[in-house]
BAKE-208819 format. One line per field, with one value per residue (C-alpha): residue number from 0; x, y, z. Coordinates in Angstrom, 3 decimals, always signed. Example, Ala and Ser with C-alpha at 12.3 -4.5 7.8 and 13.67 -1.06 7.14 Angstrom:
<recs>
num = c(0,1)
x = c(+12.300,+13.670)
y = c(-4.500,-1.060)
z = c(+7.800,+7.140)
</recs>
This chain:
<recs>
num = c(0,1,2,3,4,5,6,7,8,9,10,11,12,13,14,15,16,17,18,19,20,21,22,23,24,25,26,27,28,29,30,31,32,33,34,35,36,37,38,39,40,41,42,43,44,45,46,47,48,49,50,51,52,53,54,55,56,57,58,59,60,61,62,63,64,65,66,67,68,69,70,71,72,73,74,75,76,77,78,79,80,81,82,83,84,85,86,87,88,89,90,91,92,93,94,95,96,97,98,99,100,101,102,103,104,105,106,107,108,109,110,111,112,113,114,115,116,117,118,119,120,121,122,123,124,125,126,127,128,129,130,131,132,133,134,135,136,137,138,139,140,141,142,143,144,145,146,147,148,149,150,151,152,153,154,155,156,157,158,159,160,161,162,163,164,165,166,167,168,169,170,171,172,173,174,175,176,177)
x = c(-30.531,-33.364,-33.107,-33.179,-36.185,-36.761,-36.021,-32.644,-31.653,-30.313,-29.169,-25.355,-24.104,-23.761,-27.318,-26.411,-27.728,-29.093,-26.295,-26.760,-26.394,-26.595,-28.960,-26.819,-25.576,-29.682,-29.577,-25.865,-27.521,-30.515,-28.599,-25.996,-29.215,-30.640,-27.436,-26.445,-29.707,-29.408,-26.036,-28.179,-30.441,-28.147,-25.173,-26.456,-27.605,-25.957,-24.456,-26.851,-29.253,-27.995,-27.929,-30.897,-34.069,-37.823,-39.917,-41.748,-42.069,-39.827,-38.378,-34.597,-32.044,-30.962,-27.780,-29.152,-31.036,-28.407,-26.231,-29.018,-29.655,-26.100,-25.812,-28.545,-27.109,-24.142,-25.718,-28.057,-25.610,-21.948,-22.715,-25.830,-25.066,-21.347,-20.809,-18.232,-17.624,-18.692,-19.094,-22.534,-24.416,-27.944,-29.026,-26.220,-26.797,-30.258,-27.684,-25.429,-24.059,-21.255,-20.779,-21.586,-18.157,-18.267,-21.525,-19.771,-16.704,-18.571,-21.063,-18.097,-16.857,-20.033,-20.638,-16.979,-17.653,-21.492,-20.148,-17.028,-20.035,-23.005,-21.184,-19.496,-22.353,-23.752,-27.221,-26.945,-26.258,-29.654,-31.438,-29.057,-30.570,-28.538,-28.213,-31.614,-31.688,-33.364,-35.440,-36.495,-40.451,-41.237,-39.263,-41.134,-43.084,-42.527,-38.857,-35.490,-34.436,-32.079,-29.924,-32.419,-34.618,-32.202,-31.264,-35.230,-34.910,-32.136,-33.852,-37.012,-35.409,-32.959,-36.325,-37.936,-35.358,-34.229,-38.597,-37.832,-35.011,-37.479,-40.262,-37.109,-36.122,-39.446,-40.441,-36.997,-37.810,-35.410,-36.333,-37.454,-34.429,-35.454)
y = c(-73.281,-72.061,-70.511,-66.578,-65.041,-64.891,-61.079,-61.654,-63.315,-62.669,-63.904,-64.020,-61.855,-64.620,-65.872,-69.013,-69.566,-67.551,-65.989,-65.011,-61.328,-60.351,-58.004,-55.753,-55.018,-54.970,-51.567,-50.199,-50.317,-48.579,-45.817,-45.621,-44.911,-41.841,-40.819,-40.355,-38.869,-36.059,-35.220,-35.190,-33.028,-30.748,-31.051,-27.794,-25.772,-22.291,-21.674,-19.057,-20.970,-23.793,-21.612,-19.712,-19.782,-19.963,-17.838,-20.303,-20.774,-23.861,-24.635,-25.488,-24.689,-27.297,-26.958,-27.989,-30.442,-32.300,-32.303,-33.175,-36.056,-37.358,-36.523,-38.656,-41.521,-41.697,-42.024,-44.634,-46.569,-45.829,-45.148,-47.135,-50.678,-49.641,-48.855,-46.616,-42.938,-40.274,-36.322,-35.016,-31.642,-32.394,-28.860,-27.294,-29.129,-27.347,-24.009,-25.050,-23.295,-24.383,-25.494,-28.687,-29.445,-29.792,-31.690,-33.865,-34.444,-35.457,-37.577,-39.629,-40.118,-41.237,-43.625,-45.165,-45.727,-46.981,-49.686,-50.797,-51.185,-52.625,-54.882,-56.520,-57.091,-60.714,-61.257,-62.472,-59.122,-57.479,-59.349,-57.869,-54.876,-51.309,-48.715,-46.828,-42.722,-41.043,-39.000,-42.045,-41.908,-44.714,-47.775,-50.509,-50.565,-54.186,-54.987,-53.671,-51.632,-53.963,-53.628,-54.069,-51.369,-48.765,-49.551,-49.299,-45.732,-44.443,-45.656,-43.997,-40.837,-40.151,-40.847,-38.371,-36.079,-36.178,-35.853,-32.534,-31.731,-32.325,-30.379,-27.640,-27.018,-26.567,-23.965,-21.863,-22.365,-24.329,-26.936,-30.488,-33.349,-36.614)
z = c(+28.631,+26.689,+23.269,+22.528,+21.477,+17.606,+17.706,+18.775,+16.189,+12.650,+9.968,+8.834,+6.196,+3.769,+4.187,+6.132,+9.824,+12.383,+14.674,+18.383,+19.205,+22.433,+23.692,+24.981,+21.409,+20.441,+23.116,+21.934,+17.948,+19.417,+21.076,+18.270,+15.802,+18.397,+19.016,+15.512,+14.575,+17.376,+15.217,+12.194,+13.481,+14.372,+11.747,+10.138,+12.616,+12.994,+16.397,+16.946,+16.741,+18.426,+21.420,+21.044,+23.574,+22.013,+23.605,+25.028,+28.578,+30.150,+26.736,+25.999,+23.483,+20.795,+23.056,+26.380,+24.894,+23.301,+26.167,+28.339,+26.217,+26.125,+30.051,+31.067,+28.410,+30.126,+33.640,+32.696,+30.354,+32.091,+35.578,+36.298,+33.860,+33.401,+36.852,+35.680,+37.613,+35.418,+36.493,+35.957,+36.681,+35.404,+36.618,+34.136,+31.281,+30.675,+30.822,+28.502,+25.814,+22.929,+19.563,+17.316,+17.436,+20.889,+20.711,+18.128,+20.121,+22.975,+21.109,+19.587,+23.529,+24.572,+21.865,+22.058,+25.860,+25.285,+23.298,+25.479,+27.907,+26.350,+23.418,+26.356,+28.377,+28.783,+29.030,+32.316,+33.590,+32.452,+35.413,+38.158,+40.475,+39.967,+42.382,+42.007,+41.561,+44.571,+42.014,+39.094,+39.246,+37.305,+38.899,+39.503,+43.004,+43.444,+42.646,+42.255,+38.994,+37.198,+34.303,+31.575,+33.193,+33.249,+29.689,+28.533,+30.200,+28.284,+25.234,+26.139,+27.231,+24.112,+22.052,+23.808,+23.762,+19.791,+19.406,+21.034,+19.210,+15.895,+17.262,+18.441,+14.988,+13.563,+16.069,+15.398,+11.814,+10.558,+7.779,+8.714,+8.300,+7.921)
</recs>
């Protein structure tokens, strides 16, 4: 068995030797760090706001874009690598209206079930194939979407996602967090 790459390693708290962590814990940090800058970004939003439309054409609310984010997240994450049933209505989640308590409440489920999932997850698991979504334009041409891709995806799409939250605020005139 060959040894893990250099950037999967750390170093122990006390200085000592490298540890192995598994890369399934290397996505669940990842996601944790998006996840809980989405609540940043939203922590001190008014509701009002929170819920309000730009008037920009095909733009979403801070709302819908949250729980579009967290949606998707658990598809890719849960159903897809977790193979665990979840209910999903992608079409209302760009309708959706609430609170950041809600958000928040929901955000705390979704992370508590991302890392049952991924902190579990052996390595050996991010080569097998999952079951592809009909509408995914960018899986590869020449294999089956496996584990590791549909992790990459909900990296790249909660990325994308808090960038719009960012760009979101700015346009409803809130002040820039960082």
């Amino acid at each position: 068995m060959s040894a893990k790459p250099s950037f999967l390693r750390v170093l122990s708290c006390d200085g000592g030797s490298p540890m192995s962590v598994s890369e399934g814990a290397c996505f669940a940090h990842i996601l944790e760090r998006l996840t809980r800058d989405v609540l940043f970004q939203l922590e001190d939003v008014p509701e009002a706001d929170l819920n309000r439309q730009l008037e920009l054409p095909e733009t979403n609310t801070l709302f819908a874009l949250a729980t579009h984010l967290v949606g998707a997240a658990e598809y890719w994450v849960l159903a897809l690598v977790g193979q665990r049933q979840i209910s999903r209505d992608r079409a209302a989640e760009f309708q959706a209206r609430g609170s950041f308590s809600e958000l928040q409440e929901r955000y705390d489920r979704w992370l508590q079930a991302m890392h049952e999932v991924l902190d579990a997850l052996a390595d050996n698991r991010l080569q097998e194939p999952v079951s592809q979504p009909t509408s995914y334009r960018y899986a590869p041409p020449d294999r089956p979407l496996i584990v590791r891709d549909a992790l990459l995806h909900a990296v790249e799409h909660c990325a994308l996602h808090l960038g719009h939250i960012q760009l979101t605020r700015q346009l409803l005139g809130l002040p820039v967090r960082t």
